[in-house]
VOPAGU-2260 file (C-alpha; in pm, 1 decimal, decimal comma):
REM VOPAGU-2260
SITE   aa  ch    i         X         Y         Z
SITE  UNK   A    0   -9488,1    9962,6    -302,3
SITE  UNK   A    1   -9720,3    9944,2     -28,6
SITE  UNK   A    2   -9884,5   10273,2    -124,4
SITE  UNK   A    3   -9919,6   10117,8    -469,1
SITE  UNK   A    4  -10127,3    9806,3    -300,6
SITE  UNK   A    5  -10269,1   10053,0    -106,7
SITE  UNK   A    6  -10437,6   10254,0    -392,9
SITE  UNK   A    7  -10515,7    9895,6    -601,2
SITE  UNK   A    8  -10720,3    9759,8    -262,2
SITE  UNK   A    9  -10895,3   10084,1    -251,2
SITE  UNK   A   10  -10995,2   10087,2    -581,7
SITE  UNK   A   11  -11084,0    9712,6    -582,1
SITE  UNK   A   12  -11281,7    9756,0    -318,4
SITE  UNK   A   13  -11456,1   10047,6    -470,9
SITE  UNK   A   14  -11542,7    9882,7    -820,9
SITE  UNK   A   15  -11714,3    9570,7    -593,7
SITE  UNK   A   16  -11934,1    9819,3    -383,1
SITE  UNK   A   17  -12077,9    9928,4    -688,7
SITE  UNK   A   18  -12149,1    9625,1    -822,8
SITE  UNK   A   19  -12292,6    9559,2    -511,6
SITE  UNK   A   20  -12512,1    9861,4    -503,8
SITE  UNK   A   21  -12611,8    9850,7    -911,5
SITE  UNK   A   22  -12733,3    9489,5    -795,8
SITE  UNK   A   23  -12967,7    9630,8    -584,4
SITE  UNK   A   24  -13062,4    9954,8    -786,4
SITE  UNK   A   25  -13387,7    9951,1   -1002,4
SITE  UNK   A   26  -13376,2    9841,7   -1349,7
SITE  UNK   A   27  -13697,6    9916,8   -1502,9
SITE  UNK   A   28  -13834,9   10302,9   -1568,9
SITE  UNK   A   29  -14177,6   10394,7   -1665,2
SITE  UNK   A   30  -14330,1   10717,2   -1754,4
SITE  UNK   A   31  -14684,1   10798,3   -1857,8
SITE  UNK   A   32  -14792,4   11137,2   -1941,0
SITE  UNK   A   33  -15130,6   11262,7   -2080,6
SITE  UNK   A   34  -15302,3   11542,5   -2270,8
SITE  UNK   A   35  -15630,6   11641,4   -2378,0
SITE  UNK   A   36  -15705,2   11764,8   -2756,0
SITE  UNK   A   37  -16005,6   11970,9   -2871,0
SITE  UNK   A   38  -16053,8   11703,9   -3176,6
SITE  UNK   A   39  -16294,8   11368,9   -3208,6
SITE  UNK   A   40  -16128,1   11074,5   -3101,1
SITE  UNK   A   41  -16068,9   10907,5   -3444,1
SITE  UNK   A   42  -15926,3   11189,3   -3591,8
SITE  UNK   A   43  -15642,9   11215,0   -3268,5
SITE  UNK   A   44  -15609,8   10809,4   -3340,4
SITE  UNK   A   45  -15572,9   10809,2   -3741,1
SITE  UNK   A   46  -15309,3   11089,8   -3690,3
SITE  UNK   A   47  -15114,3   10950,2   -3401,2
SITE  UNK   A   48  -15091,0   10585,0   -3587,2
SITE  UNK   A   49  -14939,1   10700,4   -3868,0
SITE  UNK   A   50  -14541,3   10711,5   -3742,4
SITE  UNK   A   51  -14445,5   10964,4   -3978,7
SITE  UNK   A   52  -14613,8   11191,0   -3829,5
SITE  UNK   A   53  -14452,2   11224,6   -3515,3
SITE  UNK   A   54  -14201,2   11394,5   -3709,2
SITE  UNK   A   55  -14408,2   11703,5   -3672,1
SITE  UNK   A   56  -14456,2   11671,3   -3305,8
SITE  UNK   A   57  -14200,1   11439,9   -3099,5
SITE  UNK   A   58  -13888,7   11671,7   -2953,7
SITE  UNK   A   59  -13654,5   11371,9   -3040,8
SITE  UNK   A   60  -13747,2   11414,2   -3409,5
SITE  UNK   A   61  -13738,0   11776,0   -3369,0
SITE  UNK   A   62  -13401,9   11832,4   -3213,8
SITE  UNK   A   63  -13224,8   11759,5   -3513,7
SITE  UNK   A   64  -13392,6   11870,5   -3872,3
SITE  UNK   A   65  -13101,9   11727,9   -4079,0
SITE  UNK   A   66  -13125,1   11340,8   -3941,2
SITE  UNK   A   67  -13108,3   11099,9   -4202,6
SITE  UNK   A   68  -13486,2   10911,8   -4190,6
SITE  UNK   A   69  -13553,6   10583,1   -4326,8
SITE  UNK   A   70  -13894,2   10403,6   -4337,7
SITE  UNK   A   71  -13984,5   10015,3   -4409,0
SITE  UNK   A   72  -14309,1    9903,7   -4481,7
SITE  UNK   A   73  -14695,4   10037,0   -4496,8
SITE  UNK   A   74  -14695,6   10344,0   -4209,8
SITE  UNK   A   75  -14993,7   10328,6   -3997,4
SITE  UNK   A   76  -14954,6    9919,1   -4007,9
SITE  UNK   A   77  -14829,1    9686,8   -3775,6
SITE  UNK   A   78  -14465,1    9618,3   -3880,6
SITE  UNK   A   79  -14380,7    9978,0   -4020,9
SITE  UNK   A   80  -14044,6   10087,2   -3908,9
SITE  UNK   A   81  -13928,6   10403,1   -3882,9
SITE  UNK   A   82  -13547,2   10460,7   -3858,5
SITE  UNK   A   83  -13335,6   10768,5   -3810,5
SITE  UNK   A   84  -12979,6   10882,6   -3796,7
SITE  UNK   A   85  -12855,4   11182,2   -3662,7
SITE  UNK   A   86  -12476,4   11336,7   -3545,5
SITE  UNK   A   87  -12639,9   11507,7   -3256,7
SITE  UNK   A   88  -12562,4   11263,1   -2949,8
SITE  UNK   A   89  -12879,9   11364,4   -2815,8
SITE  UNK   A   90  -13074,6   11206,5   -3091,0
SITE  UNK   A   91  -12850,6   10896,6   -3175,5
SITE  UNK   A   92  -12964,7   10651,4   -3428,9
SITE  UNK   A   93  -13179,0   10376,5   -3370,2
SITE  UNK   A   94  -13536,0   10309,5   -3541,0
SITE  UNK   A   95  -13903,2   10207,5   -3383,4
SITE  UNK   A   96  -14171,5    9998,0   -3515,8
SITE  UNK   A   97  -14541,4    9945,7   -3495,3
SITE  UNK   A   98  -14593,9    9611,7   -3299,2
SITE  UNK   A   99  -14958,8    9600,9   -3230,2
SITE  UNK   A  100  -15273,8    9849,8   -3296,5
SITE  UNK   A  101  -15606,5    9804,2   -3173,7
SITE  UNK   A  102  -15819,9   10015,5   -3405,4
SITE  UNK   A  103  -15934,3   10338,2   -3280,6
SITE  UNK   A  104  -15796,1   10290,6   -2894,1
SITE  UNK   A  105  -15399,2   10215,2   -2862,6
SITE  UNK   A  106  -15075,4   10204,7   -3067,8
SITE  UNK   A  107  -14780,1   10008,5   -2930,9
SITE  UNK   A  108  -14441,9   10054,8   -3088,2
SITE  UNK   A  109  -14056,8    9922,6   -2987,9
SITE  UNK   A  110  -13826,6   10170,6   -2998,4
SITE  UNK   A  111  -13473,0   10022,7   -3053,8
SITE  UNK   A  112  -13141,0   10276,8   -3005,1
SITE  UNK   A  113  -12872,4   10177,0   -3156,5
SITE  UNK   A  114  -12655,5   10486,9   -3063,0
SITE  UNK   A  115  -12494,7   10607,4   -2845,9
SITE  UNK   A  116  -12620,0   10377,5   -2599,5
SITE  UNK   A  117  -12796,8   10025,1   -2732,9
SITE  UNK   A  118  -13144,7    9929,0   -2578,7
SITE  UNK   A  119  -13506,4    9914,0   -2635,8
SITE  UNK   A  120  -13832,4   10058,5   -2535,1
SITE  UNK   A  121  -14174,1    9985,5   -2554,8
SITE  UNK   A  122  -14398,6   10234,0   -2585,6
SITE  UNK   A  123  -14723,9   10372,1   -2666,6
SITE  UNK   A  124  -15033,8   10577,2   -2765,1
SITE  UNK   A  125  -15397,3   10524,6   -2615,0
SITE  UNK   A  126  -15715,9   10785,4   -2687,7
SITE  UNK   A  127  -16013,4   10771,5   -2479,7
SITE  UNK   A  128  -16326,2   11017,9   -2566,3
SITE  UNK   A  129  -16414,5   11234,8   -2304,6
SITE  UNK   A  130  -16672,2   11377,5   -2520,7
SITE  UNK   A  131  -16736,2   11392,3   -2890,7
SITE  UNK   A  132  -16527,2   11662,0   -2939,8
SITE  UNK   A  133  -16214,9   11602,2   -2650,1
SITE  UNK   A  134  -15998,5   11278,1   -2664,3
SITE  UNK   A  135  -15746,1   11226,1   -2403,4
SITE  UNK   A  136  -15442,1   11125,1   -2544,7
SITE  UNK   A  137  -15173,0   10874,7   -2287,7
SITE  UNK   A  138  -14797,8   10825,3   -2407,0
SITE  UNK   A  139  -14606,1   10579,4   -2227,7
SITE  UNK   A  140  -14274,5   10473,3   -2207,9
SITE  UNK   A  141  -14138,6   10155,8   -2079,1
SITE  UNK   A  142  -13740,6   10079,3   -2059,1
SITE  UNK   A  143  -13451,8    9944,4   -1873,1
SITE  UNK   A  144  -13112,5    9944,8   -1800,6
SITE  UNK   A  145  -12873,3    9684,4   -1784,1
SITE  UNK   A  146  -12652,4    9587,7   -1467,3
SITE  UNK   A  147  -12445,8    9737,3   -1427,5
SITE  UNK   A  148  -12553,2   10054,5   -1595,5
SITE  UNK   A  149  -12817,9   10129,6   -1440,7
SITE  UNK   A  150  -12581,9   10288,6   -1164,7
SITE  UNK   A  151  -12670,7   10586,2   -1381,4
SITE  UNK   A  152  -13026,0   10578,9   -1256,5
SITE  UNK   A  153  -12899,4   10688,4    -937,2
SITE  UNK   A  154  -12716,5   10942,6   -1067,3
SITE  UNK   A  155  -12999,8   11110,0   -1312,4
SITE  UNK   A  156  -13360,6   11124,8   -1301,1
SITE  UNK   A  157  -13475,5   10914,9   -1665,0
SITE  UNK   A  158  -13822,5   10925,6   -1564,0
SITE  UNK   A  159  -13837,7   11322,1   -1512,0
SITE  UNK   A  160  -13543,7   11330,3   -1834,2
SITE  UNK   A  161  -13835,0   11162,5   -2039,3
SITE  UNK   A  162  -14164,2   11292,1   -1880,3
SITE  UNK   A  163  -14018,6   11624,3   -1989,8
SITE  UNK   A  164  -13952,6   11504,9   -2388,2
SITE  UNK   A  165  -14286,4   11310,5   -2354,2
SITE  UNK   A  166  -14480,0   11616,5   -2229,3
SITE  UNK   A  167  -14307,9   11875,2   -2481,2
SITE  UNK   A  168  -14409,1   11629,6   -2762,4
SITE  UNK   A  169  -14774,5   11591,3   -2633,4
SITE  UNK   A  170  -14770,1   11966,1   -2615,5
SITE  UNK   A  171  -14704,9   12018,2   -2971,5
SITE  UNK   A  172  -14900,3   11765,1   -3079,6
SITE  UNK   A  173  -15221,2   11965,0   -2894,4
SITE  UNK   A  174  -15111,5   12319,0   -3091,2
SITE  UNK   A  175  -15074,1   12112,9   -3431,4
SITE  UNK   A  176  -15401,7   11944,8   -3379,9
SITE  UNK   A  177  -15619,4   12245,7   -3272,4
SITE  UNK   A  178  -15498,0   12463,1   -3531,3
């Protein structure tokens, strides 16, 4: 009996240091990565505002060719949702929608998951002209994770997870673009 109250106190005391510790652990994640494409600006920004089109490019669309894809709305428009739905865990289902463009410099979208894990995202696209042939091309990524989930942050590196997806997308958006 005692070893029983033993093992319960132990545990107990276990599940309250991390609760303890998640209350203390970061939230919020942020990643920003960047590329540069051999294209005029406008072109890079009429392409990368029309959400379909990251189909071609972004390794979460890639990673699983047989997802189920849904759109809603007028894509390359504020409001146009894009939804998918895939049995690969790694891809999930969940859908993302334009929220605000400002012609010809930045495209912010929400990015809701739905599975396996619920939450959102904000991100976005932004194109500067570094001449009038070279646009630099910024995707960022904004999230969080609940308490007290975001344990998990401790135990895996999201920002380096997504900077990786982010990077391999921006990569083959720079071969599609400058072929």
């Amino acid at each position: 009996m005692n070893l029983i109250l033993i093992i319960a106190a132990g545990l107990v005391s276990l599940i309250i240091l991390l609760l303890i510790i998640a209350a203390l652990v970061k939230r919020n994640y942020t990643v920003t990565c960047e590329v540069t494409i051999q294209k005029p600006k406008q072109i890079v920004f009429d392409y990368l505002k029309m959400l379909k089109n990251q189909d071609s490019f972004s390794k979460w669309a890639l990673m699983d060719p047989n997802m189920t894809k849904e759109y809603r709305g007028t894509d390359g428009t504020v409001g146009f949702i894009s939804a998918w739905d895939s049995k690969d865990k790694n891809v999930g289902k969940g859908e993302q929608e334009i929220k605000d463009i400002t012609e010809g410099e930045r495209i912010d979208f929400e990015i809701r998951f739905i599975k396996p894990f619920a939450g959102i995202a904000q991100a976005y696209f932004s194109v500067d002209s570094l001449s009038d042939k070279v646009t630099l091309i910024n995707w960022g990524f904004t999230s969080k994770m609940p308490y007290p989930f975001n344990l998990m942050l401790l135990l895996m590196n999201m920002e380096q997870r997504i900077n990786t997806d982010l990077q391999t997308g921006l990569s083959n958006l720079k071969k599609l673009l400058e072929t």
